[in-house]
Each structure stands twice: as structure tokens, then as C-alpha cells.
C-alpha positions in Angstrom: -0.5 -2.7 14.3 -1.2 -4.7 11.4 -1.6 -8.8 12.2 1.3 -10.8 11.8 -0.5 -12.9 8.7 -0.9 -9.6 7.0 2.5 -8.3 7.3 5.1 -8.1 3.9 8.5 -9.4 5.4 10.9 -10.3 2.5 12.6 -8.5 0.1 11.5 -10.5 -2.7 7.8 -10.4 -2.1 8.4 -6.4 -1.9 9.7 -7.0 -5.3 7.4 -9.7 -6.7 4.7 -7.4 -6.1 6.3 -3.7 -7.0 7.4 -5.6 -10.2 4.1 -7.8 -11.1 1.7 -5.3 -9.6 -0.5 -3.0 -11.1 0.4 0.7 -10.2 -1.6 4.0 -9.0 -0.3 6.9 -7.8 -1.8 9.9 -6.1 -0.3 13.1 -4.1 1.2 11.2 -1.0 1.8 8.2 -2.2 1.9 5.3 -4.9 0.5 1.6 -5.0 1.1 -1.6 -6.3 -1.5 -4.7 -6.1 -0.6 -7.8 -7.0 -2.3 -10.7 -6.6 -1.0 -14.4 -5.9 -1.3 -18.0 -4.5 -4.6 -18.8 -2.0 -3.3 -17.2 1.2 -4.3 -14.1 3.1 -3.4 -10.7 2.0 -0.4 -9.4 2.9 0.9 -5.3 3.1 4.1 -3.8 3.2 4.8 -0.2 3.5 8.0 1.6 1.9 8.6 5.0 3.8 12.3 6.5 2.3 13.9 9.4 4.0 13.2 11.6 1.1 9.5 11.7 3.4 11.8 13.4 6.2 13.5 12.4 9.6 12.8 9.6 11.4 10.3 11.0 13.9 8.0 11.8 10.5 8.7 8.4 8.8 7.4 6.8 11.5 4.1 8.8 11.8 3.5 8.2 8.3 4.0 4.4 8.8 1.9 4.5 11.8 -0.8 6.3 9.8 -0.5 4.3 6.6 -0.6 1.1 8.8 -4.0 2.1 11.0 -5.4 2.9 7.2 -4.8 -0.4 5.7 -5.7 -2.3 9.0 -9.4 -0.2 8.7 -9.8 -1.5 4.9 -8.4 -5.1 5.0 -12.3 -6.9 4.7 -12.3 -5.1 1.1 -9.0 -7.2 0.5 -9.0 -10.4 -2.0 -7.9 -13.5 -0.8 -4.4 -13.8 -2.6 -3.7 -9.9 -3.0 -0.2 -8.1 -2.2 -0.1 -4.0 -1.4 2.8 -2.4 -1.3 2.2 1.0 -0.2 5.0 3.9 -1.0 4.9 7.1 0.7 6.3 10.2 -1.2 7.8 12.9 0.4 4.4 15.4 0.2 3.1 12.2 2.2 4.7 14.4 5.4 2.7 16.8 5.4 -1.2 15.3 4.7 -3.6 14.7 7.5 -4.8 11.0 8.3 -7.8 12.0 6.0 -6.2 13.2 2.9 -3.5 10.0 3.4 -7.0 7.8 3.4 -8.6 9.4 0.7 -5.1 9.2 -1.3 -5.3 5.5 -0.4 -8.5 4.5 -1.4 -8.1 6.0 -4.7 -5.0 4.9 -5.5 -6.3 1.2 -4.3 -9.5 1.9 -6.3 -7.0 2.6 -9.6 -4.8 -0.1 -9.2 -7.8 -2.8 -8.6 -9.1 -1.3 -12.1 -6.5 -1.6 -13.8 -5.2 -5.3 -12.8 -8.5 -6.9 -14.0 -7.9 -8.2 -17.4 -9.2 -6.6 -19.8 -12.6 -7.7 -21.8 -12.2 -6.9 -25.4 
């Protein structure tokens, strides 16, 4: 379980940061960092039934959730995840859902800097 300061609750932060945030996409799933006001970092997960029944949405969410809880010292300050699952997302072990995750993170930190010309 993620703590309680770290959890994405309302529908317009979901947007703010899907909208504003950079994305990065992999296999099992897609990314979007945004970063905000001084505050602690927050993550919300987006699991649609296109991933499968219930029983498999929440095992993804579960998984996703114990991945992000394992990474959250690398996060900055103000920074906003959303974390979308895609349907192959059913199928990948805890492993291939990190590595998925740390590169999509790793991409979507990359391109969010501003760029030095």
C-alpha cells in the first residue's frame, strides 16, 4: 500500500498530470510525469478493463503499486506519476512490469527536462 501523502485522489490531478506530463510508453504500460507545487510526490494508477476482469485489474494494481512504493526515494519533490496499464500489462511478471516501469520513468524524466539549446 502506497502512504496516504503519496496517493493521486482527484480527477483533476489525474488530468493535470496526463495532460501537462511528459509521456513514455513501454509494453505493459504508459507514463506521465509531471511536476508541480513544493509538496510530496504523489501516484495514481489507471487500470481499464481492457487489462481483463476484476480479479486481474486488481493484481496489476497491487503489483504496480508495491513497484512505485520500492522507487519513491528516486522521486522529486513536486513530481506527479500517473501510471497506465495496457492490456498486455495482464500477462507480465512483477519483473518485466518493473523493468517496463523504470524505463518508461527513465524516458519520461528525459524528456520533461527542458531542453539546452
Amino acid at each position: 500500500m502506497l502512504p496516504s501523502e503519496h496517493r493521486m485522489r482527484r480527477s483533476a490531478d489525474f488530468s493535470r498530470t496526463v495532460r501537462d506530463g511528459a509521456r513514455a510508453g513501454r509494453r505493459s504500460l504508459v507514463v506521465h510525469l509531471a511536476t508541480g507545487e513544493a509538496g510530496a510526490p504523489v501516484v495514481g494508477f489507471v487500470v481499464p478493463r481492457s487489462v481483463g476482469g476484476a480479479v486481474v485489474r486488481n493484481r496489476v494494481k497491487r503489483r504496480l503499486r508495491a513497484l512505485v512504493r520500492e522507487r519513491l526515494s528516486s522521486f522529486g519533490a513536486a513530481e506527479s506519476l500517473v501510471v497506465r496499464a495496457l492490456p498486455a500489462a495482464a500477462d507480465a511478471t512483477f519483473e518485466t512490469l518493473g523493468t517496463d516501469l523504470d524505463g518508461a520513468m527513465r524516458t519520461a524524466r528525459r524528456r520533461a527536462e527542458p531542453s539546452r539549446g
